[in-house]
NUKOLMAR-71036 format. One line per 2 residues: number of its first residue (from 1); their letters; for each residue y, z, x of N, C-alpha, C. Coordinates in Angstrom, 2 decimals, always signed. Example, Ala and Ser with C-alpha at 12.3 -4.5 7.8 and 13.67 -1.06 7.14 Angstrom:
1> as> -5.69,+7.80,+13.19,-4.50,+7.80,+12.30,-3.30,+7.80,+13.20  -2.25,+7.08,+12.85,-1.06,+7.14,+13.67,+0.03,+7.87,+12.90
***
This chain:
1> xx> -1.18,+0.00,+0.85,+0.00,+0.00,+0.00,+1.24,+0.00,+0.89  +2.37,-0.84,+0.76,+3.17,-0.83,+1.60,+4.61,-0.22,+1.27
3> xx> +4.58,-0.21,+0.18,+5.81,+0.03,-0.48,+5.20,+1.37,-1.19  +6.04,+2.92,-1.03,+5.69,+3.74,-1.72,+6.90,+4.41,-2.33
5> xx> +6.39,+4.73,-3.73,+7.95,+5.81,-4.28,+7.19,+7.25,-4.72  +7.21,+8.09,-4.21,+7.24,+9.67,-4.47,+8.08,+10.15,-5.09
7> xx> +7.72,+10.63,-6.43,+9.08,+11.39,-7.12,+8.58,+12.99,-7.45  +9.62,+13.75,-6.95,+9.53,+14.85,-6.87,+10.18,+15.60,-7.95
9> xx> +9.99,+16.32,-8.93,+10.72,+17.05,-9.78,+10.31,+18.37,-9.41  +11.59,+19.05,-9.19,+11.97,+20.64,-9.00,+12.91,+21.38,-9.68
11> xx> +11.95,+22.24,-10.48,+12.95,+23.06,-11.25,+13.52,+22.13,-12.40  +12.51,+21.36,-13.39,+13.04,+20.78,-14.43,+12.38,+21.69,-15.11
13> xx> +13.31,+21.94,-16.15,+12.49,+23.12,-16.96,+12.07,+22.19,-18.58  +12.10,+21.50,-18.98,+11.80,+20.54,-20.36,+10.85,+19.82,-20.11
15> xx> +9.99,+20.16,-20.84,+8.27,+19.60,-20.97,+8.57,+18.58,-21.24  +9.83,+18.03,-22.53,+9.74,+16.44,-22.85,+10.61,+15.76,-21.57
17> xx> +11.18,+16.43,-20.83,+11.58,+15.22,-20.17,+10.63,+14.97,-18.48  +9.72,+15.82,-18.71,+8.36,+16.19,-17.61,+6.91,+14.87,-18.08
19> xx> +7.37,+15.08,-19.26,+6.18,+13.78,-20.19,+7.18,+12.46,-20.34  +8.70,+12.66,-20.29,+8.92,+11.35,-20.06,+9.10,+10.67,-18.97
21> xx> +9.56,+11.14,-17.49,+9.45,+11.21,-16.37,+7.79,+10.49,-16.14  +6.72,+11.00,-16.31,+5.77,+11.07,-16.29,+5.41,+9.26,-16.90
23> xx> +5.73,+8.76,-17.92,+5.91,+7.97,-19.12,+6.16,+7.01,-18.08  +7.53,+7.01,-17.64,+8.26,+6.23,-16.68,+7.81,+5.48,-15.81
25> xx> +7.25,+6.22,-15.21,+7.05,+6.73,-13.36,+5.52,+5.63,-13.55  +4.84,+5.46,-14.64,+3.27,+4.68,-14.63,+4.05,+3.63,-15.09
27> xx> +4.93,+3.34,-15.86,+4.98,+2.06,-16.48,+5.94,+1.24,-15.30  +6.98,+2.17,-14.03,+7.05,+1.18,-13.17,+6.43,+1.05,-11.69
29> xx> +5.18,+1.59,-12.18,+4.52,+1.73,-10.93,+4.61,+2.69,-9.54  +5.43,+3.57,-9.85,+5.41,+4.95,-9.05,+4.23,+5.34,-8.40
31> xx> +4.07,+5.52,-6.98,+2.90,+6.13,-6.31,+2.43,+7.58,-7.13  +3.34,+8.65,-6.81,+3.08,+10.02,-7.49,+4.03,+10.55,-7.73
33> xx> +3.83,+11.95,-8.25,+4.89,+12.42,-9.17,+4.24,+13.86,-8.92  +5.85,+15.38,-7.88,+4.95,+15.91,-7.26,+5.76,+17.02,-8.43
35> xx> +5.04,+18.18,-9.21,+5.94,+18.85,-9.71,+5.41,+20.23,-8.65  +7.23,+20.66,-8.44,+7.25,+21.86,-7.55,+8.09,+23.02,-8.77
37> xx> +8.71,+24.37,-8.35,+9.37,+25.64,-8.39,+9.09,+25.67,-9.62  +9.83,+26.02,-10.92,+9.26,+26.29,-12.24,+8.81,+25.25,-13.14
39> xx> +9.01,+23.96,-12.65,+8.89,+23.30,-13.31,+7.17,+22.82,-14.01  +7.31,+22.60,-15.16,+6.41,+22.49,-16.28,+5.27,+21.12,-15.55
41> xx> +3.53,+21.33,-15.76,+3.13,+20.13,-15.54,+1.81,+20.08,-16.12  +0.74,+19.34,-16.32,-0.05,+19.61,-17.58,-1.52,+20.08,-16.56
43> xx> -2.33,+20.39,-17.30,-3.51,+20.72,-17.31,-4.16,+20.67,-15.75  -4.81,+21.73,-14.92,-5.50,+21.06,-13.60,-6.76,+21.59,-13.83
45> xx> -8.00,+21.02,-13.56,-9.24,+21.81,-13.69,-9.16,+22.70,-12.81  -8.58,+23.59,-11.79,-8.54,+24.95,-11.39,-7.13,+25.64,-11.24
47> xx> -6.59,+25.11,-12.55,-5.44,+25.60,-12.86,-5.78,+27.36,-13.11  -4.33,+28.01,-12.31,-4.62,+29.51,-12.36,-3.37,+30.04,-12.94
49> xx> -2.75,+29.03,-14.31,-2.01,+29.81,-15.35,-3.06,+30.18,-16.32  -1.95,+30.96,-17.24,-2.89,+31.88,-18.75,-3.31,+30.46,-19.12
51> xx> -4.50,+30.29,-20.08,-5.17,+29.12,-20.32,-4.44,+28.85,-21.60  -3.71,+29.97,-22.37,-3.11,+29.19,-23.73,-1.71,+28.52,-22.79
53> xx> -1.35,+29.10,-22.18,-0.25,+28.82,-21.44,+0.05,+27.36,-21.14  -1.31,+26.92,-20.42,-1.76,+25.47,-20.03,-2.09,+24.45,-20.66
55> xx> -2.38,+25.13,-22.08,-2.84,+24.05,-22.89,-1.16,+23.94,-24.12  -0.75,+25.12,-23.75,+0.68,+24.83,-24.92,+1.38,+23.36,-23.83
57> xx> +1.56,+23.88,-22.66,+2.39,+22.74,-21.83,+1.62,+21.51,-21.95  +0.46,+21.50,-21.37,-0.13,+19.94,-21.90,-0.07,+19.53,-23.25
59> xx> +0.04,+19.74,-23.92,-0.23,+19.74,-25.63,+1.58,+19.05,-25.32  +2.67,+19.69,-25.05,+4.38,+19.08,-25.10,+4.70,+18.26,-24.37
61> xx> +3.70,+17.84,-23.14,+4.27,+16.77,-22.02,+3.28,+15.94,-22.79  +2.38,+15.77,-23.41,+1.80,+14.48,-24.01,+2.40,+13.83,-24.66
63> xx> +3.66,+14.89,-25.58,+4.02,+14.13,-26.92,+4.73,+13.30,-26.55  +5.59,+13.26,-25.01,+6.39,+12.16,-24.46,+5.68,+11.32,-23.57
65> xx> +4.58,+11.61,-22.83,+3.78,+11.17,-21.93,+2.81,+9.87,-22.07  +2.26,+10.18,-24.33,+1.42,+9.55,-24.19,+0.57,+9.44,-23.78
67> xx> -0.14,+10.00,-22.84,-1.66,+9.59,-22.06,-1.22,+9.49,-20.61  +0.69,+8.76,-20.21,+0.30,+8.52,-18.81,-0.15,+9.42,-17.65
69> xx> +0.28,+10.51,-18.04,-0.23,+12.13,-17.41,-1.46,+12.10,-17.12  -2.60,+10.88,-17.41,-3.97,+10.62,-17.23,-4.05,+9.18,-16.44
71> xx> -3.33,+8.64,-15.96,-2.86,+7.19,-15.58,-1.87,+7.28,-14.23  -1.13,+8.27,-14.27,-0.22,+8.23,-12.70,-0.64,+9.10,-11.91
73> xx> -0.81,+9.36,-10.80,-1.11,+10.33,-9.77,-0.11,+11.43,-9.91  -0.50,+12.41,-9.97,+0.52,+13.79,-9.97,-0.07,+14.91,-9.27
75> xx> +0.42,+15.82,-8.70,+0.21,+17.16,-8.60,+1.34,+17.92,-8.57  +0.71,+19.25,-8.43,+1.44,+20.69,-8.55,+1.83,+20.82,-7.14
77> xx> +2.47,+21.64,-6.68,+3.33,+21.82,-5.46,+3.59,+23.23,-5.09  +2.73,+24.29,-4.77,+3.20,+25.91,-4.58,+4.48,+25.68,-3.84
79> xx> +4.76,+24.82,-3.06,+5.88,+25.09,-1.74,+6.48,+23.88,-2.13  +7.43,+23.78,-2.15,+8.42,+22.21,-2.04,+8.71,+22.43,-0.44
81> xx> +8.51,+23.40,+0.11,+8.79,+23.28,+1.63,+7.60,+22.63,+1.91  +6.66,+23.13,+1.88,+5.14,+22.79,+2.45,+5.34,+21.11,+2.17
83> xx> +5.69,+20.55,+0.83,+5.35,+19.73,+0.57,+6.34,+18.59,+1.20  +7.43,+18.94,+1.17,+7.90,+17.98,+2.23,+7.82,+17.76,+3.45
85> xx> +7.29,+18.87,+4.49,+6.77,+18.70,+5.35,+5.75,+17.70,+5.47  +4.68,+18.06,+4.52,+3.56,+16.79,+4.63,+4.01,+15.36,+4.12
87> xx> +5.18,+15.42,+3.54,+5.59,+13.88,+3.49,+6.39,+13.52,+4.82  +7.32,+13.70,+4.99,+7.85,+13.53,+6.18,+7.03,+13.74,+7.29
89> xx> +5.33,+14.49,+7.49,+4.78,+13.76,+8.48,+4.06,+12.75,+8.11  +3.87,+12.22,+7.16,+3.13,+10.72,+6.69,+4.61,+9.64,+6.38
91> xx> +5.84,+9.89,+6.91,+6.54,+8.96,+7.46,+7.38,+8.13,+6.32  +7.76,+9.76,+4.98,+8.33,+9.30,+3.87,+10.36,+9.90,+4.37
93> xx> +10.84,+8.88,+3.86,+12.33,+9.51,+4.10,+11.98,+10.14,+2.84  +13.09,+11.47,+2.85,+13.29,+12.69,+1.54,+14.87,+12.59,+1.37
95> xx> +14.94,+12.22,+0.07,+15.91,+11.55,-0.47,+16.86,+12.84,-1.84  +17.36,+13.25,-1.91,+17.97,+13.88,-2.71,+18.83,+13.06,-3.80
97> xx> +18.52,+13.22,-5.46,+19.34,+12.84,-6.22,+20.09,+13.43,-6.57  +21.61,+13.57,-6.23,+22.60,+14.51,-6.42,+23.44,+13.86,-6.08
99> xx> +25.18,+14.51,-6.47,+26.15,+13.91,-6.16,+26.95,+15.19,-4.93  +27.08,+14.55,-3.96,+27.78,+15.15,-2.79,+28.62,+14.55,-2.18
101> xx> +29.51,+14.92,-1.32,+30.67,+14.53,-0.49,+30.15,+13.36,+0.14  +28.42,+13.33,+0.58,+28.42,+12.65,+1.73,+27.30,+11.24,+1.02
103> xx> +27.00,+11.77,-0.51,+25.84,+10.65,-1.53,+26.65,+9.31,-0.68  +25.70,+8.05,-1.00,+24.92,+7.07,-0.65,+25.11,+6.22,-2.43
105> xx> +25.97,+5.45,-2.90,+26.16,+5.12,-4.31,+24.24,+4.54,-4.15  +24.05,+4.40,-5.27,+22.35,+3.80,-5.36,+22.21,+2.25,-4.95
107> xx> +23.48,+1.72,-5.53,+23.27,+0.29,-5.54,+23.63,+0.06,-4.31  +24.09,+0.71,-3.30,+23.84,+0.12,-1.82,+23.28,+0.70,-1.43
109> xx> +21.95,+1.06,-1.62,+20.70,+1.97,-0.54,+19.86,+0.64,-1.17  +19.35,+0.79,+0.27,+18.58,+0.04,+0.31,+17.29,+0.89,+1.12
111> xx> +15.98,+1.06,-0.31,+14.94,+1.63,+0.24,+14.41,+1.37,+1.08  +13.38,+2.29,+2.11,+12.40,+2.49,+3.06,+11.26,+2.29,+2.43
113> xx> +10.45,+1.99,+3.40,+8.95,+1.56,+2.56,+8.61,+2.91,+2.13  +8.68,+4.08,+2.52,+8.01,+5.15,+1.84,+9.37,+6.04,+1.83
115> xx> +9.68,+6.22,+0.42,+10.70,+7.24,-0.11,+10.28,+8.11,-0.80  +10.53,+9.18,-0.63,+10.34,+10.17,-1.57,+11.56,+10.86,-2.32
117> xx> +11.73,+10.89,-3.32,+12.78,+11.16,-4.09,+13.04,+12.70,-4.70  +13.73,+13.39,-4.55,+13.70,+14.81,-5.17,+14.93,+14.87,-6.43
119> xx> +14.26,+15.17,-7.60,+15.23,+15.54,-9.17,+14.80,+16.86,-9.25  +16.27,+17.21,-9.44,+16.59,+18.85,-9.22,+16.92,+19.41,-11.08
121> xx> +17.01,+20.58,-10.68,+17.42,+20.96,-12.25,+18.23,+20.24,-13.15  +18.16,+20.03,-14.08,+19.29,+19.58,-15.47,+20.57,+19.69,-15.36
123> xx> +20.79,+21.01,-15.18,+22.06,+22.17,-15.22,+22.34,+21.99,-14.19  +21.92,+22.89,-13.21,+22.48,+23.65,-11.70,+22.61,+22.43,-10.87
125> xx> +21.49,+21.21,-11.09,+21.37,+20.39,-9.66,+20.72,+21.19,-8.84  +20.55,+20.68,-7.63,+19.70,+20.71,-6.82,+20.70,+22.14,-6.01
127> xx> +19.44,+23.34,-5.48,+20.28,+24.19,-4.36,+20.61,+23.92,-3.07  +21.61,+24.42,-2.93,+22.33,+24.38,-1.55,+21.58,+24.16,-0.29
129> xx> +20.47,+25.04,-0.09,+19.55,+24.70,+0.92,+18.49,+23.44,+1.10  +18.15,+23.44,-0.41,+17.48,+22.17,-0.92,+18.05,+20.64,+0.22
131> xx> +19.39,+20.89,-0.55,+20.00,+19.78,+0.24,+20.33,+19.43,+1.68  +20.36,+20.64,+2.11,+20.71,+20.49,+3.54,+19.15,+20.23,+4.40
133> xx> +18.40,+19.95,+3.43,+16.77,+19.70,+4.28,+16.69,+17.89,+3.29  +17.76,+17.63,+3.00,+17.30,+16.16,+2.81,+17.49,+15.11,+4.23
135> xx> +16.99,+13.80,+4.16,+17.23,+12.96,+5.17,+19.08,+12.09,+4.77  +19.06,+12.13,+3.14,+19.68,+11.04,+2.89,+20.00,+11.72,+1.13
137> xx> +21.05,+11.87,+0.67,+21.67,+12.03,-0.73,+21.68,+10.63,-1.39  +21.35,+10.33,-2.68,+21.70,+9.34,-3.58,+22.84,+9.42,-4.84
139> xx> +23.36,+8.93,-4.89,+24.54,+9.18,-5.87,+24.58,+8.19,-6.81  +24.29,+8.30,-8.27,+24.57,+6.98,-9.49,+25.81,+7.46,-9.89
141> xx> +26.75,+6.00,-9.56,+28.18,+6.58,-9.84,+28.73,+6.27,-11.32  +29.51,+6.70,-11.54,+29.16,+6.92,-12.92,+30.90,+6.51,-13.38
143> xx> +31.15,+6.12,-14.78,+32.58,+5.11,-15.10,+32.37,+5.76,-16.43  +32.16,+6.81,-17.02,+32.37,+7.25,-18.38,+33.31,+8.75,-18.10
145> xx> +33.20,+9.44,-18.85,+34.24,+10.69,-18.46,+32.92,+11.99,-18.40  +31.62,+11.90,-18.82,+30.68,+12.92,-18.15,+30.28,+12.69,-16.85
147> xx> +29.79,+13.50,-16.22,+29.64,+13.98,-14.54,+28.13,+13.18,-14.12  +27.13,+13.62,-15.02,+25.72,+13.51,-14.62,+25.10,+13.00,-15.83
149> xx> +24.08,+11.72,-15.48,+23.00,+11.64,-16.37,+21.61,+12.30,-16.78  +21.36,+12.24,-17.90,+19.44,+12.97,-18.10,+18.85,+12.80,-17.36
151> xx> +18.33,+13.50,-16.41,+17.80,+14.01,-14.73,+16.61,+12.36,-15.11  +15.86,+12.34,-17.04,+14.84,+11.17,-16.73,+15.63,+9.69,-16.46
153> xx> +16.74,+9.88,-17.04,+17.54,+8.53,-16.87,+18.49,+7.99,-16.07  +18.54,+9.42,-14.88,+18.58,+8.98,-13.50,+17.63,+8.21,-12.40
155> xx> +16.54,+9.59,-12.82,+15.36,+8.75,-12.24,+14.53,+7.49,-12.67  +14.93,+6.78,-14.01,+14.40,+6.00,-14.09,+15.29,+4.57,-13.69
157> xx> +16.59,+4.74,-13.03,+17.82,+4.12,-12.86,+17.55,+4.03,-11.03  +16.80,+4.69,-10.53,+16.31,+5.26,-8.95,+14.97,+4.47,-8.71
159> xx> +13.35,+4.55,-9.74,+12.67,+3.62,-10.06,+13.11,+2.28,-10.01  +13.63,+2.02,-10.90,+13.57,+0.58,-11.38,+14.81,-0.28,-10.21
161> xx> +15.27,+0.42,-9.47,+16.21,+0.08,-8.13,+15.19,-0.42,-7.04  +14.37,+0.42,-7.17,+13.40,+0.71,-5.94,+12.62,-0.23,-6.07
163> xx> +11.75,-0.65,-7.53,+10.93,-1.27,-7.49,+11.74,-2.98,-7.35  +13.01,-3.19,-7.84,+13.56,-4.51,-7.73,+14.23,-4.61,-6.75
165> xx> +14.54,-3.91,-5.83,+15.11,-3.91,-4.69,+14.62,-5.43,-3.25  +15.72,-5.68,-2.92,+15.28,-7.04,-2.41,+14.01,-6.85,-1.20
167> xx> +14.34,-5.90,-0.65,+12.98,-5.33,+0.42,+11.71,-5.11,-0.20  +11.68,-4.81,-1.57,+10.30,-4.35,-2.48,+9.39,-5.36,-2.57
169> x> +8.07,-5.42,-1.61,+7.56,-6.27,-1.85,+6.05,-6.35,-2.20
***
């Protein structure tokens, strides 16, 4: 595989937008989809939440998911540290979606064969430290009078860049 997109969600707390993310991420061909810190993710056969617990969350990421939650590669993530470590030694840039002093507008990045992408909370955005362990900030600039889009309709604005991007091959 030459071309890879890793999308990372941390700290999304909404099951529907975890099943639509999820939805997304198979229909444009996304490698995986890593969920880390509180964020919501469905069913693992040695899953070690309460079992009604596991089955209420799978039961709410389906209703947006559909099935793809059985169709895209995903896992759980104890460490978002741990886990970027092991991407960045398999030779993924770690990409932050956020808006900062120093963001990168989207439409002039031009992806790396292996990116990994991090969507941070709804609300807060991504933390302070978070960011200062990225390679590279992304910024969708935005011409309406709100600040930020639905963390899924950023990332699906980050996708569908990636996958049409003139290097994507």
């Amino acid at each position: 595989m030459s071309k890879q997109l890793i999308l990372i969600a941390h700290n999304i707390r909404s099951v529907h937008n975890i099943g639509s993310l999820l939805r997304t991420a198979e229909g444009l061909g996304v490698t995986k989809l890593i969920f880390s810190g509180y964020t919501p993710y469905p069913r693992t056969p040695t899953d070690d939440r309460l079992p009604h617990i596991a089955n209420k969350l799978e039961v709410q990421i389906h209703k947006t998911a559909l099935g793809a939650e059985k169709l895209v590669a995903w896992e759980h993530a104890d460490s978002i540290e741990s886990a970027l470590k092991a991407l960045r030694d398999d030779g993924f840039v770690i990409a932050g979606l956020e808006q900062t002093p120093t963001s990168v507008p989207l439409n002039d990045y031009v992806p790396p064969d292996k990116l990994a992408v991090i969507l941070g909370s709804e609300a807060e955005g991504m933390d302070r430290e978070l960011l200062e362990d990225m390679d590279v900030t992304l910024e969708i600039p935005m011409f309406g009078k709100k600040e930020s889009f639905n963390v899924v309709e950023a990332a699906t604005m980050v996708m569908y860049h990636w996958r049409f991007s003139v290097n994507n091959t």
